[in-house]
N, C-alpha and C positions, 0 to 999 in steps of 0.2 A: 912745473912751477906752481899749478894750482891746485895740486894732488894733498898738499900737505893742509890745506883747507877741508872743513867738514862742514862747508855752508852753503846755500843756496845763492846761485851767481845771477848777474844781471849782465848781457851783451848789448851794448847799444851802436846803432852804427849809421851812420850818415855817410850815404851816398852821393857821387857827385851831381844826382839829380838832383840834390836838397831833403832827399825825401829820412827820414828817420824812422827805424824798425828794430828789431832784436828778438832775443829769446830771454827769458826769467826761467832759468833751470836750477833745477830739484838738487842736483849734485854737482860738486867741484868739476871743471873742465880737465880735461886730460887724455890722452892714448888710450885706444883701448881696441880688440880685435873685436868685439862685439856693441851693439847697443846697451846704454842704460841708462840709468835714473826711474820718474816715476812718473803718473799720470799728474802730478803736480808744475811739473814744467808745460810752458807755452808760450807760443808767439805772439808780437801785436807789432802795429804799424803807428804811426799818425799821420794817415794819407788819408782824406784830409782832418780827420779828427780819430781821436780814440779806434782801434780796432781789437780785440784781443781775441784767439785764436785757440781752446779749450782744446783739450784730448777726447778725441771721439769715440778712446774704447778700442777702434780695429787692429788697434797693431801697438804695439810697445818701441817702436821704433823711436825715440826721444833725442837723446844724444852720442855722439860717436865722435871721438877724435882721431886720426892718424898724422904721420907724420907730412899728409901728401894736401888736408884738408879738417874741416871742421862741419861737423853731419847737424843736423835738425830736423826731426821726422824724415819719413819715409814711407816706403810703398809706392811697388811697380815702377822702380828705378829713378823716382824723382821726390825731391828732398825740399822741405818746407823753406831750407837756409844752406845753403851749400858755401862755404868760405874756404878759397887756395889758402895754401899751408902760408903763401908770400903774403896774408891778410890786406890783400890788394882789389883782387878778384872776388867776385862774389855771385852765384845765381839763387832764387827765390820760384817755385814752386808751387803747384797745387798738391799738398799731400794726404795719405789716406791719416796720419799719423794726426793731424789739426784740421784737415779740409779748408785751410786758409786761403785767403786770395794772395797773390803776388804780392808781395812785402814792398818790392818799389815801385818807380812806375815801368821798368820794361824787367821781363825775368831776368838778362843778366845787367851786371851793374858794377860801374867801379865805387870803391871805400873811399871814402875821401875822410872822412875821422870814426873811427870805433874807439869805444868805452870799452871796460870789464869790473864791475864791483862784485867784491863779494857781502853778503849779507850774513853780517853777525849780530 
């Protein structure tokens, strides 16, 4: 759906803690068997104010979609933003990919409203 887009996206998502987090990525969302985008994508929170989450260089691991879930950094099996394909489910991570803190307040967490904008 978002492939036919050549823009940089914004995920925002509100968890039923109340807490608000996402990703600002590089490249349109979509399937794919491998990692992509660019060191321009990253995370942020507002737990309890402003957080944002920079690429640290060690790994290229950015975005990844399949049909099972929704990837956000990576490294040594744990993902900055992990989202079930049902966009219900959700867990948050320490990764090598942003070195972010947990995006909510417990790693996993139910959606209670996610956004998608793209930026043109």
């Amino acid at each position: 759906m978002t492939e036919q887009l050549d823009h940089c996206m914004v995920l925002m998502i509100q968890d039923t803690f109340g807490q608000v987090f996402g990703a600002v990525c590089s490249a349109p969302l979509r399937v794919s068997s491998h990692y992509y985008g660019t060191g321009q994508t990253f995370l942020f929170s507002f737990s309890p104010h402003l957080q944002v989450y920079k690429w640290t260089g060690d790994n290229s691991y950015f975005i990844k979609g399949s049909v099972d879930s929704l990837l956000f950094g990576g490294g040594r099996g744990r993902f900055g933003l992990w989202l079930n394909s049902d966009l219900i489910r959700g867990r948050s991570q320490k990764c090598d990919t942003f070195y972010n803190d947990i995006l909510s307040t417990k790693e996993d967490f139910l959606i209670n409203e996610i956004e998608v904008w793209a930026l043109v």
